[in-house]
C-alpha positions as a Markdown table, in Angstrom:
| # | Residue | x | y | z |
|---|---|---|---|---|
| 1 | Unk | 107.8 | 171.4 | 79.0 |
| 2 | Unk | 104.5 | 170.6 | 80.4 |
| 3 | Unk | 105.8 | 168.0 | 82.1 |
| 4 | Unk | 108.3 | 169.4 | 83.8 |
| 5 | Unk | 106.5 | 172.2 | 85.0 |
| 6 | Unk | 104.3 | 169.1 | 86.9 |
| 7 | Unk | 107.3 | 167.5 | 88.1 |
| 8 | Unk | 108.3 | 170.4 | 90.0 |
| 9 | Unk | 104.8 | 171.5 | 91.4 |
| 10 | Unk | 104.8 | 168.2 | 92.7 |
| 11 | Unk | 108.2 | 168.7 | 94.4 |
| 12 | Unk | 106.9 | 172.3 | 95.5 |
| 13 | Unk | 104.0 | 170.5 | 97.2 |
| 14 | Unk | 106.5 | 168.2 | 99.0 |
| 15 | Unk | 108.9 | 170.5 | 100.0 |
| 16 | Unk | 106.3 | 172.3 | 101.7 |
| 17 | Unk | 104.5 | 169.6 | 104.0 |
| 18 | Unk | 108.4 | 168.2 | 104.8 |
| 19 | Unk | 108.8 | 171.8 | 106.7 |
| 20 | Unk | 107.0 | 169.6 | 109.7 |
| 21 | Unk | 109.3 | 166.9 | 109.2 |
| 22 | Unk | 112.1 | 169.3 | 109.8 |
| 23 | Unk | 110.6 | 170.9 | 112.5 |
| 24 | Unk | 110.2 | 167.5 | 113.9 |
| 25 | Unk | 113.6 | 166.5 | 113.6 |
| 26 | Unk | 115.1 | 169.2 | 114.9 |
| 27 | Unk | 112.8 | 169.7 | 118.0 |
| 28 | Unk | 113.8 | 166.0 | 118.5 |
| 29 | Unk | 117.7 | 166.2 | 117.9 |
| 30 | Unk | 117.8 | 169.3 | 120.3 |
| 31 | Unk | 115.7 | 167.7 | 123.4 |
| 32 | Unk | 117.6 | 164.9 | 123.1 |
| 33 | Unk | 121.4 | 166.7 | 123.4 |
| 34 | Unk | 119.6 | 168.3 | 126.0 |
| 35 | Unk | 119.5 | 164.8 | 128.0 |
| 36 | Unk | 122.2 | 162.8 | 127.3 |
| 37 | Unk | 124.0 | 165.9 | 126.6 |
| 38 | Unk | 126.5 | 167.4 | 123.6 |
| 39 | Unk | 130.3 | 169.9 | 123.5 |
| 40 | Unk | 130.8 | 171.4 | 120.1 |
| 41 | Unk | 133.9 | 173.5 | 121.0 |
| 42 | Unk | 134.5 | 175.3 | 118.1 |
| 43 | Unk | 131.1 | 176.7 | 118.3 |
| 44 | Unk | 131.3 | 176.8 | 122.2 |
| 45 | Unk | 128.8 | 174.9 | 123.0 |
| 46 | Unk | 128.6 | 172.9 | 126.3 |
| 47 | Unk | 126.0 | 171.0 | 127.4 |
| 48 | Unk | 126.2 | 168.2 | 130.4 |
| 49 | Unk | 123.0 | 166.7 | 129.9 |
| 50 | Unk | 122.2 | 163.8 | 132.6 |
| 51 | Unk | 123.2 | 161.4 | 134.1 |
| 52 | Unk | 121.6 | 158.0 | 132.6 |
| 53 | Unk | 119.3 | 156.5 | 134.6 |
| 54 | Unk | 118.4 | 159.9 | 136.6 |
| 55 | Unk | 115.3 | 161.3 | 136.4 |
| 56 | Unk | 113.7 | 164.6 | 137.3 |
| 57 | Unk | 110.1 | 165.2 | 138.2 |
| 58 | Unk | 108.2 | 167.9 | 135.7 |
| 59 | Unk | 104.3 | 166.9 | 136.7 |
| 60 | Unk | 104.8 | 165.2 | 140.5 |
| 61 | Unk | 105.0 | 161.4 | 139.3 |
| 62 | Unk | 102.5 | 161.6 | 136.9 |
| 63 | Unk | 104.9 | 163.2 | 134.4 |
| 64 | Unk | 109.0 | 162.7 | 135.0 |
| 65 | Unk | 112.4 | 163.4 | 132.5 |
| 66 | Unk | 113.9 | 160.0 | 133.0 |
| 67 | Unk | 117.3 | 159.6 | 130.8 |
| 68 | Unk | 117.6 | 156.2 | 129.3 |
| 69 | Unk | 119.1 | 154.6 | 126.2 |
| 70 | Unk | 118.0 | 151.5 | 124.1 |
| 71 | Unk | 119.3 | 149.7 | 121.1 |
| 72 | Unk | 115.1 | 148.8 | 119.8 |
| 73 | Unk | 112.1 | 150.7 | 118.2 |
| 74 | Unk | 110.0 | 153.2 | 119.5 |
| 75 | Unk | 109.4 | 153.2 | 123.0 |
| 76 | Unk | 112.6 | 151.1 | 123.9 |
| 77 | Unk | 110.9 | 147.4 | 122.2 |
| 78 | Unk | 113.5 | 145.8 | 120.8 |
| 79 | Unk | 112.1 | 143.1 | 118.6 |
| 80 | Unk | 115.4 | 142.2 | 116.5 |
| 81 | Unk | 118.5 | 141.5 | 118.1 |
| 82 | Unk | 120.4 | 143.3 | 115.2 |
| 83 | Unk | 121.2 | 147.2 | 115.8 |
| 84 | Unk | 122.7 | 147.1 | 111.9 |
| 85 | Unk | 119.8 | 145.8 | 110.4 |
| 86 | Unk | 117.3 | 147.8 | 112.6 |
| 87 | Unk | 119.3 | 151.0 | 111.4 |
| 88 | Unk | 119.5 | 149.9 | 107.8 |
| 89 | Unk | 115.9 | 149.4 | 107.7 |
| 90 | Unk | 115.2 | 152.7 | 109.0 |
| 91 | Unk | 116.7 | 154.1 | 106.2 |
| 92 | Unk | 115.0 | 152.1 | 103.9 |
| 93 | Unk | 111.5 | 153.2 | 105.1 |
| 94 | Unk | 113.1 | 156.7 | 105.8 |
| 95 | Unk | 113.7 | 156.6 | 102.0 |
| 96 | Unk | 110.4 | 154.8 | 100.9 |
| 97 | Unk | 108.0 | 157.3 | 103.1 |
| 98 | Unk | 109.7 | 159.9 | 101.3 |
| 99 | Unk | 108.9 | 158.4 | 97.9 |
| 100 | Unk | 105.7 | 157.6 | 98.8 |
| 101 | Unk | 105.3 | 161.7 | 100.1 |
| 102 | Unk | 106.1 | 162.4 | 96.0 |
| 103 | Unk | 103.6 | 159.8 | 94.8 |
| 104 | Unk | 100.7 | 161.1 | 96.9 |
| 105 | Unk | 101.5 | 164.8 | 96.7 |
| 106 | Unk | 97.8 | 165.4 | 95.2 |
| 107 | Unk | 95.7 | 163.7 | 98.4 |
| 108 | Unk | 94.4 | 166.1 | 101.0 |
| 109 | Unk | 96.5 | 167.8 | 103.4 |
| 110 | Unk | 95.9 | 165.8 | 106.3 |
| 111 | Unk | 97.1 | 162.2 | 104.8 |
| 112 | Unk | 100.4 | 164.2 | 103.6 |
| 113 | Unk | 100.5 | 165.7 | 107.0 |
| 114 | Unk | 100.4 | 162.3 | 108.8 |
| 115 | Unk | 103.4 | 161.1 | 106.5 |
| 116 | Unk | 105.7 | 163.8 | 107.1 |
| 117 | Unk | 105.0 | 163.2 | 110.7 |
| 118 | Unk | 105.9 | 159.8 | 110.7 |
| 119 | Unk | 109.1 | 160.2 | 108.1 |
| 120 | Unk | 110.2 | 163.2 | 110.9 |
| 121 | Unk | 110.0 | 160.8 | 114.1 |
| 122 | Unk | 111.6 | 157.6 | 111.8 |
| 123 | Unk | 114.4 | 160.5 | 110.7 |
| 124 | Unk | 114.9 | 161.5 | 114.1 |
| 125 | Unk | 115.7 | 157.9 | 115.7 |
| 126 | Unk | 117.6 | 157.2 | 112.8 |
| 127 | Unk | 120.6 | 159.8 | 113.7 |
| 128 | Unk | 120.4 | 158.4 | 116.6 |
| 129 | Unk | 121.4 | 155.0 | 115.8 |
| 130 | Unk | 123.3 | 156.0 | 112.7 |
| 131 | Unk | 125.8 | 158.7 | 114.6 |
| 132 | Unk | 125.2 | 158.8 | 118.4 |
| 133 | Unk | 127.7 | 155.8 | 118.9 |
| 134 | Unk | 130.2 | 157.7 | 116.9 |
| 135 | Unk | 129.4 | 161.4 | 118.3 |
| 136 | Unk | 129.9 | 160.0 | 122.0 |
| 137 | Unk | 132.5 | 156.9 | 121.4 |
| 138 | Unk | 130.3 | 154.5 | 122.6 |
| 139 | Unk | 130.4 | 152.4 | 119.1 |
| 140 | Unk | 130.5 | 151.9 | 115.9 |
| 141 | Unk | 129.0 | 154.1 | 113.1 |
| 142 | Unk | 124.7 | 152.5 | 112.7 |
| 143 | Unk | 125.7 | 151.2 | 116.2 |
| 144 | Unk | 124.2 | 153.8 | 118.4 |
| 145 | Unk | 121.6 | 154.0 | 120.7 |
| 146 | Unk | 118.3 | 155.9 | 120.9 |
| 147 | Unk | 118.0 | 158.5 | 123.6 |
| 148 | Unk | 114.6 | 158.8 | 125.5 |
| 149 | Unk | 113.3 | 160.8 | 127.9 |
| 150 | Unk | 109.2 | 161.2 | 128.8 |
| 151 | Unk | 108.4 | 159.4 | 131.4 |
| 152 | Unk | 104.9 | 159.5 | 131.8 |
| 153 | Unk | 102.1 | 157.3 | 134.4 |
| 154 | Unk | 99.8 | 155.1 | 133.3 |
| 155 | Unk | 96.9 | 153.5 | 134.7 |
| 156 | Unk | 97.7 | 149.8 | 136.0 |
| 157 | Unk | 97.5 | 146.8 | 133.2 |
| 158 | Unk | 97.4 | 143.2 | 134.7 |
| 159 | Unk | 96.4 | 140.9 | 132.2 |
| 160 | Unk | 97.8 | 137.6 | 131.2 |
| 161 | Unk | 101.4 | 137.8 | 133.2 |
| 162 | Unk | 101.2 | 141.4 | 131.0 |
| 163 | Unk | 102.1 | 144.3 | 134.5 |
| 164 | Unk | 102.1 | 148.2 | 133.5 |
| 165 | Unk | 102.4 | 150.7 | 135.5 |
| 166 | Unk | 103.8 | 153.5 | 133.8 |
| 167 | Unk | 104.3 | 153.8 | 130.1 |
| 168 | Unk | 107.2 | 152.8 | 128.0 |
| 169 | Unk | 110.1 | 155.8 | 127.9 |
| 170 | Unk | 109.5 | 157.6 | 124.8 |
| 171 | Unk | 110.8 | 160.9 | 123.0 |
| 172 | Unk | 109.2 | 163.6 | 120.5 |
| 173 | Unk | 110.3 | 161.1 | 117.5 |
| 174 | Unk | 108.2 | 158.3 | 118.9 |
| 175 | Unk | 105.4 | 160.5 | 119.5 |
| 176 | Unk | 105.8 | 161.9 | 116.2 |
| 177 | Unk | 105.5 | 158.5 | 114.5 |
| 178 | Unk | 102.5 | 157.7 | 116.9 |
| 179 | Unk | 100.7 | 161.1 | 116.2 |
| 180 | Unk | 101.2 | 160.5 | 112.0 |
| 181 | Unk | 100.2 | 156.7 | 112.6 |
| 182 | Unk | 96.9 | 157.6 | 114.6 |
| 183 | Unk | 95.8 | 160.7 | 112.1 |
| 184 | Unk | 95.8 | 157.8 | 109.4 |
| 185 | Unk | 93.6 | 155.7 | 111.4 |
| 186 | Unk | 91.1 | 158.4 | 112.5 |
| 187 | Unk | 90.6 | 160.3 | 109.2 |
| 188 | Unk | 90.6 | 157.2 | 107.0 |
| 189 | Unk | 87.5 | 157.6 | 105.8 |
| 190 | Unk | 88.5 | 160.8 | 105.1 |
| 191 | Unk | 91.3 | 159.7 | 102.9 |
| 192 | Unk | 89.5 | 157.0 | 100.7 |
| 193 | Unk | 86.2 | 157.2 | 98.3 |
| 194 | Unk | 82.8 | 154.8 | 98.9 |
| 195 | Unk | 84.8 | 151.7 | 97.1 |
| 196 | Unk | 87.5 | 152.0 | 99.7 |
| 197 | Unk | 90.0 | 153.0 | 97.4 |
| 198 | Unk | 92.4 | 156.3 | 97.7 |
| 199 | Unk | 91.2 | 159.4 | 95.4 |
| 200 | Unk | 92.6 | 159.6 | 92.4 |
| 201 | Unk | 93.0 | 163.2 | 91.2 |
| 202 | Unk | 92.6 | 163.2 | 87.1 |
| 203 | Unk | 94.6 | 166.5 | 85.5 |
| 204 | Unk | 92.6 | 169.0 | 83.7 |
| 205 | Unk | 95.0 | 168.5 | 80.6 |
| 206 | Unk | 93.7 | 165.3 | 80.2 |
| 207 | Unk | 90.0 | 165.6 | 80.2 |
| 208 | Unk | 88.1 | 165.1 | 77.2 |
| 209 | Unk | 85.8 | 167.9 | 75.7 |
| 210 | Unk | 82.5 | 166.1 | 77.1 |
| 211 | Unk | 83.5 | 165.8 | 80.8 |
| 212 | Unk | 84.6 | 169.7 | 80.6 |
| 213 | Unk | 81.1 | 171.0 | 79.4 |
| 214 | Unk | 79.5 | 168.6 | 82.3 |
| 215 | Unk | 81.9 | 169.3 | 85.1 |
| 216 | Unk | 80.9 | 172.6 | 87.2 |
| 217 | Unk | 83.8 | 174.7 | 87.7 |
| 218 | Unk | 85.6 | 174.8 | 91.3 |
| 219 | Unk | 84.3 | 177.7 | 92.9 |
């Protein structure tokens, strides 16, 4: 019985940092219909969207919407030529940050935080190429194509045959994975003892009568 009562604390504490994963996901699904555009008739819902290719100034030229699609990763690179297996292994890290969520439901806030922000950008992408092909009849079903849309200038990068002048396309999903990845890297020490190791949390059930008497309650 004991058991299960920690079984479903832990899922408690899971289900309530994936709120921002939801959040995420839907912010991301809905900016994105916005773009390339969506008809649900039976709910009468119309949306033209853009045309791909345009683009519409928000911030001068420092900050543009500019519709484009591509088959890759985050911030259109393409590093397989495989749109099946790039899906398919979205869903296996989809499925294995998810897991992971469970496993380390006891660290602090911020290292669970920048988990569900990354599982909520690699979700969002994911319908993309999962259901977009189908949705607009473009392809097959894990065929489709990511939609992105911020546009944003970037200070000039000429090094090695490497020219940038503006950054890659992104959307909120990529900057969701980007946000989660650079909380990790920041607060790492936060997330780790001295020996470099994550914290492991012992359960009061288990502690033996000697480390109760010395241990100082938690205020």
């Amino acid at each position: 019985m004991h058991r299960v009562q920690e079984t479903q604390e832990g899922i408690d504490v899971v289900v309530r940092v994936l709120f921002v994963t939801v959040f995420i996901v839907i912010a991301d699904q809905i900016s994105k219909f916005m773009i390339k555009g969506i008809e649900i008739p039976l709910f009468g819902i119309s949306l033209k969207g853009m045309s791909l290719g345009s683009s519409i100034p928000v911030i001068g030229d420092f900050l543009r919407i500019t519709f484009i699609e591509n088959p890759g990763m985050a911030f259109g690179i393409e590093v397989v030529d495989g749109k099946l297996f790039l899906t398919l292994f979205s869903i296996i890290a989809s499925i294995g940050i998810l897991l992971y969520l469970y496993v380390m439901r006891t660290e602090k806030l911020l290292f669970r935080l920048s988990l569900a922000l990354i599982l909520g950008g690699a979700i969002g992408n994911l319908i993309d190429r999962t259901f977009y092909g189908v949705m607009y009849g473009e392809s097959a079903l894990f065929h489709g194509k990511v939609v992105d849309f911020i546009d944003v200038d970037f200070f000039n990068i000429d090094l090695l045959g490497f020219y940038l002048t503006r950054f890659w396309v992104f959307n909120i999903a990529d900057a969701s994975v980007s946000i989660g990845v650079l909380m990790m890297l920041i607060f790492h020490r936060s997330f780790v003892d001295q020996d470099g190791q994550l914290p492991v949390v012992e359960s009061t059930s288990t502690a033996s009568p000697e480390n109760s008497t010395e241990s100082s309650p938690s205020p």
